[in-house]
C-alpha positions as a printed Julia matrix, in Angstrom:
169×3 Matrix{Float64}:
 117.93  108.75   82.72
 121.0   110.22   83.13
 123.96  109.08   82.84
 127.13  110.13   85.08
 127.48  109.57   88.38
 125.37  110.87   91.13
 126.01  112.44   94.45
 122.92  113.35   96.2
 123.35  116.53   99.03
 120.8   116.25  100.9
 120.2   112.74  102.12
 117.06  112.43  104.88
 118.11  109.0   106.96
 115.93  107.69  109.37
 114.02  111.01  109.84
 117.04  113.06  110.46
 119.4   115.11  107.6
 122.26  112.83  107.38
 125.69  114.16  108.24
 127.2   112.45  105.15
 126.65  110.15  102.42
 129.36  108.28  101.12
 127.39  106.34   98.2
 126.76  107.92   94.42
 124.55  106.33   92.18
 125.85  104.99   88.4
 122.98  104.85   86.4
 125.43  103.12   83.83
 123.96  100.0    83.15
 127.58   98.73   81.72
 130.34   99.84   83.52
 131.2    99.82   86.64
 131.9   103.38   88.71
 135.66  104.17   89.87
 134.29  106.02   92.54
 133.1   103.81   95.73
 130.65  102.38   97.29
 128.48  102.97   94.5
 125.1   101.81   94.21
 124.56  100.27   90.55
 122.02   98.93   88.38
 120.7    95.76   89.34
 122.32   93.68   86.45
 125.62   95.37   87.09
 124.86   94.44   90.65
 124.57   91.08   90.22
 127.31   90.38   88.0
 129.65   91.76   90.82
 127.47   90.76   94.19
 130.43   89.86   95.88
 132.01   93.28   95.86
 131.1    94.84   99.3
 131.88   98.69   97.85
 128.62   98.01   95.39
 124.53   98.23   96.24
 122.04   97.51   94.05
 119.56   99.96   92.51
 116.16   98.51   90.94
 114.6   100.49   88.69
 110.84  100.98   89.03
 109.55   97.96   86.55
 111.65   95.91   88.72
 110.1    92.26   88.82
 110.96   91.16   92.6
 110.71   87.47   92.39
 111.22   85.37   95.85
 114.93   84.38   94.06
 115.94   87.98   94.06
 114.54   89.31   97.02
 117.04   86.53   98.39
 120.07   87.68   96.25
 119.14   91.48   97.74
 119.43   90.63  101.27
 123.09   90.25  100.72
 123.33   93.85  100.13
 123.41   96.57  103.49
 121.66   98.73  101.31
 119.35   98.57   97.91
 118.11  101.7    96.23
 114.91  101.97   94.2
 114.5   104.74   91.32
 111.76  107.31   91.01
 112.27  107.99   87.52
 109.49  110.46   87.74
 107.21  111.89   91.15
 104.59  110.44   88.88
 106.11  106.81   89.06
 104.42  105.57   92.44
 106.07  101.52   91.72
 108.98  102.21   94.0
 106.46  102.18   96.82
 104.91   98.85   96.25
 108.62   97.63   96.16
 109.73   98.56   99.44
 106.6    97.62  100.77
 107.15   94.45   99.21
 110.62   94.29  100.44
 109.97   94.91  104.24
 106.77   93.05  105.05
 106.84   89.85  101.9
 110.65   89.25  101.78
 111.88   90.82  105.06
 114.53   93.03  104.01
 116.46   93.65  106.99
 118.99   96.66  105.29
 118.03  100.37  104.05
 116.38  100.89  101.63
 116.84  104.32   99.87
 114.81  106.29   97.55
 116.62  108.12   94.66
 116.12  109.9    91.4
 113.34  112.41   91.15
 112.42  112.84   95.33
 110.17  115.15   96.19
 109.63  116.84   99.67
 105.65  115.88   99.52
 106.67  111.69   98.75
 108.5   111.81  102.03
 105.92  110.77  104.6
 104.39  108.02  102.14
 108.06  106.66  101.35
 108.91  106.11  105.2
 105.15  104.57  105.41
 106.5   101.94  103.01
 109.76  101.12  103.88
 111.84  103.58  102.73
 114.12  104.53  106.11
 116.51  107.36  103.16
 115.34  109.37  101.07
 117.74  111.25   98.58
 116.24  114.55   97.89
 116.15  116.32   94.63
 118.35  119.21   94.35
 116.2   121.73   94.21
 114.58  120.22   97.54
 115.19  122.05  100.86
 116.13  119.92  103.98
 114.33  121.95  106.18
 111.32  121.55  104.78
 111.43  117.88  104.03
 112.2   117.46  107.76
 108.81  119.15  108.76
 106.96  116.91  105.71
 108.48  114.03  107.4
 106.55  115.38  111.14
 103.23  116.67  109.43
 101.01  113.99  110.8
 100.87  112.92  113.74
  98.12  109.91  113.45
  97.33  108.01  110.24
  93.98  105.79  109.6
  95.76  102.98  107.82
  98.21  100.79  108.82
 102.06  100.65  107.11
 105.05   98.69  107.48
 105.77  100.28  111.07
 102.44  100.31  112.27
  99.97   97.27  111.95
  96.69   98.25  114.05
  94.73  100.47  112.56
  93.57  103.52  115.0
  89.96  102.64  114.87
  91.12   98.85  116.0
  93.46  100.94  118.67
  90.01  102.93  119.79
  87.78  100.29  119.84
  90.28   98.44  122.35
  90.48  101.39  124.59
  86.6   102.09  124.5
């Protein structure tokens, strides 16, 4: 994991490429980051919940009990790791998140983002996404717009499009 501060480039908020992004992440699960508003790990996070410059960032194993999900909606923002493209738990907890605890804030994807993930992050929750450096923009933008109907339902959309077709037949 590494271990400086991070300042992701290309930041995909709310389907568009965001004009700015004004939060790096500290992966430094001791100290707290000079530069601000940081998003930190969730200890660090908690120990300091009442500084306003500071989000919290839950790692993938993250246990999200109904007492934290409680602490979290304190925070505007809360960021979930992808330690790997492999590691599909940060999708079960935004999903978790927006439809269990009703997370009102963003909730931002971060670490190892891929351009394919897109669509099924915003599916779950997820309304940022901060891309990988070696991931292009342009082409996350038309990932985001590749499908235009989906069988299942997600956190946006809760009728299913046969349920929507046998209502219109």
């Amino acid at each position: 994991m590494p271990d400086s501060l991070v300042h992701v480039d290309h930041l995909i908020a709310h389907g568009e490429l965001a004009a700015e992004n004004s939060w790096c992440v500290s992966y430094d699960e001791e100290a707290l980051p000079e530069q601000r508003p940081a998003i930190v790990p969730l200890g660090l996070w908690l120990a300091n919940s009442s500084d306003a410059e500071l989000a919290p960032l839950l790692a993938s194993d993250t246990e999200l009990t109904v007492s934290l999900a409680k602490e979290l909606k304190a925070s505007p923002l809360v960021a979930v790791n992808f330690p790997a493209f492999t590691d599909g738990r940060g999708y079960s907890l935004a999903r978790l998140l927006r439809e269990r605890f009703a997370y009102p804030g963003e909730i931002r994807a971060v670490g190892d983002v891929l351009v394919d993930q897109l669509n099924y992050m915003r599916r779950c929750g997820f309304d940022t996404m901060a891309l990988r450096d070696d991931q292009h923009p342009e082409d996350a933008l038309r990932a985001l717009n590749a499908f235009s109907v989906r069988y299942q339902t997600d956190v946006q959309e809760r009728t299913a499009i046969f349920t929507k077709r046998l209502e219109n037949s």
